[in-house]
Structures are given as structure tokens and as C-alpha cells.
C-alpha angles and dihedrals in degrees: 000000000000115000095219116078118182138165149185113222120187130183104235091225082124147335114303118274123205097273083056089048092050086049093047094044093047094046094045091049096047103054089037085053090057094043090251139143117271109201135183130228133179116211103208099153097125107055094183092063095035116095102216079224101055097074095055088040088050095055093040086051093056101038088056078057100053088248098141117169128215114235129010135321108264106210104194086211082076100054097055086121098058091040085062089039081057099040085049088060093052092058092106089064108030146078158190116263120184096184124117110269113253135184093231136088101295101246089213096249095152104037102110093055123115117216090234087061096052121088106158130085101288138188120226113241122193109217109235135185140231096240102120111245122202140182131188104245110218089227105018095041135212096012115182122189109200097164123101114263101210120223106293133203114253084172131046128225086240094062104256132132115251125243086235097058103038099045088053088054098042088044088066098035085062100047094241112167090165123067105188105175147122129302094236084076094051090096085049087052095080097052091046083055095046095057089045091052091054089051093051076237116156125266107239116209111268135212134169127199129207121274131240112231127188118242091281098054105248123136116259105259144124092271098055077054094252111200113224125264112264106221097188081104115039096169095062103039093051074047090065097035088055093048085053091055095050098243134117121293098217087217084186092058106107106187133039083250096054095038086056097040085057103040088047090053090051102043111147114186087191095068100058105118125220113212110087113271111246101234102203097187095065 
């Protein structure tokens, strides 16, 4: 069994645009270059936001590709009862909040509130701490993040998992030690941590690519209105992801397989650039 364990974990709120494709691509070749495991997990954790079509899309999408994954699909829908067992082992340190959620750094309002005197539809906040935590990114090198966190919701007033909470349990479920994915997470990266850190869970290695970004310098997304990857022509399309990455296009390679075999042989983590890739076709 190989010691390294990666894995490339979309949200199925949609097919998979090019940015999804640079981060799939990045996470697949570095754990094939290292003679690891590539898995596959669908976040589906946040059902008014999912589209029912996108998981099947997405793995159509990859395997057209050639981005076969080793073992079987994970689903988060279907680990709803160890993410309680989890949220259960947290109790010491959490608490109800009843405040409107907002983007910015939790002031703390609710932290004195006890869950038996709360009534009302609560989120579920994690307590942190001010001690820096830092992490030495595969790609970005040594990151250190000295601001407060906040105290931040690891479970929704709606009643939903958070994405904080879930991705750190089935990390470890999986037996990930390798996070390869984009740059637009590394703020996400200290609260994982954190959680990790208050479950006495292991600390996978982390690295964040670079991100594509449209002409007007917005990150691909659903919400820049991404068009989805066309996959009719799969050569061209893993050419422009590896320019993208910075690595060697292998222009003699004939077939997907080839064109892979060759790329994973060849994987070079230093040339990774870190300015945003222009994607034009946007």
C-alpha cells in the first residue's frame, strides 16, 4: 500500500469548469508521481445549492479525461452519523449561537451560551484561540496565519454539517495525508487544523495551486458564470491545464494515456507558477 493518499473533492453544484479541471489535474499527478492513491469525493453536504446531475457530469467529465480514481466514490451525504460522533467530541469546546451568520471575524457574542438555555434555531461555533498556526505549503511555502479566527460554525442553523468540520473527518476516514487544491481554500487550511488539533487527528500535507481566473480577473466559479469544461477534445484541453501548471505539454504524446504517463513521470512541483492563469475561454 502506497504511503501517499490524495484526493480531489468537488461540490456537485455544477460540471466541472477549467479551474476545477487545474485543481483535478494538480491533485491526480502528484499523487501518481509519487506512486500514491488518487481518490474521489463528492461533497454534497449543502443540498439547496447541489444540482442531482452534477456528480454523474463530474465523473463523466474526468474519466473522459483519463482521471480514474482508485477505490470507490465517498458521497459525504452518507457520512452525516460520524460527522455528529465528531461534533459530539467537540462539546467541551463548542456552543449555540443564535446570531445572524456574517463573513467577517465571529465577535464572540454567544459564547457564553449553554446549549440547555438555548431554545431557538442555533448554529454550532467551535471556540479557537490567537496562537499563530502555520503550515509549510507544498507550493506557497512556509504560511503562517497569526490573526484571530474567530469562532467559527461547524454546524449551520439549518441544520447542515459545515464544510469545516466534514472534509477534516473524512480526511482522515480516507486516509488522505496530501491536500493538493486551489489557492482560493488556503484561508480555509487554519480552521481545518484547528479542528484536527482538538481531535488529537492527523495534519495531512498541504499545497495550493494557483488559481484561473477569467479577463477580468475573477476566479472561475459558478458564480463568474464558468462554462463547463468540453471534453470532445480531451488533448487539448489536459494541454492547457498543464500550461497552466506550469509543466511540460508532452506535444508527441498521441493518446490521453500516453499524454498522462508522460505528464505523471515528469511532474515538477517547482514549476508551478504563482500569479493566477488568464483563462481566455471563460
Amino acid at each position: 500500500m502506497s504511503s501517499y493518499v490524495g484526493r480531489f473533492a468537488p461540490s456537485p453544484t455544477g460540471p466541472l469548469h477549467f479551474g476545477s479541471l487545474i485543481a483535478a489535474l494538480a491533485s491526480y499527478l502528484d499523487a501518481k508521481h509519487h506512486d500514491g492513491l488518487w481518490l474521489l469525493r463528492i461533497e454534497d453536504l449543502d443540498p439547496p445549492r447541489e444540482l442531482t446531475s452534477a456528480p454523474k457530469q463530474i465523473m463523466s467529465q474526468l474519466r473522459a479525461c483519463g482521471l480514474h480514481w482508485d477505490q470507490e466514490v465517498l458521497f459525504q451525504h452518507s457520512r452525516l452519523d460520524a460527522y455528529q460522533v465528531y461534533l459530539d467530541k467537540l462539546s467541551a469546546v463548542t456552543y449555540p449561537c443564535v446570531c445572524p451568520r456574517n463573513p467577517g471575524v465571529y465577535a464572540g457574542t454567544c459564547r457564553m451560551r449553554t446549549f440547555s438555555q438555548t431554545k431557538t434555531p442555533y448554529a454550532i461555533r467551535l471556540k479557537t484561540h490567537n496562537e499563530p498556526i502555520e503550515i509549510a505549503d507544498l507550493f506557497l511555502g512556509k504560511q503562517i496565519f497569526d490573526n484571530d479566527l474567530g469562532d467559527f460554525i461547524i454546524k449551520r442553523k439549518d441544520g447542515l454539517f459545515a464544510y469545516q468540520l466534514a472534509v477534516v473527518i473524512d480526511d482522515v476516514y480516507q486516509k488522505i495525508n496530501h491536500v493538493i487544491r486551489g489557492a482560493d481554500l488556503l484561508e480555509s487550511t487554519p480552521r481545518q487544523i484547528v479542528i484536527a488539533q482538538r481531535l488529537n487527528l492527523p495534519i495531512p500535507v498541504y499545497g495550493h495551486i494557483r488559481l484561473a481566473v477569467n479577463p477580468s480577473g475573477q476566479k472561475l466559479s459558478k458564480q463568474s458564470h464558468a462554462i463547463e469544461i468540453d471534453t470532445s477534445s480531451p488533448m487539448d484541453l489536459l494541454r492547457q491545464a498543464l500550461i497552466a501548471l506550469g509543466q511540460d505539454t508532452h506535444n508527441r504524446a498521441s493518446t490521453v494515456t500516453r499524454l498522462l504517463t508522460s505528464a505523471v513521470r515528469s511532474w515538477d512541483r517547482t514549476l508551478l507558477p504563482r500569479a493566477p492563469f488568464i483563462f481566455a475561454g471563460n
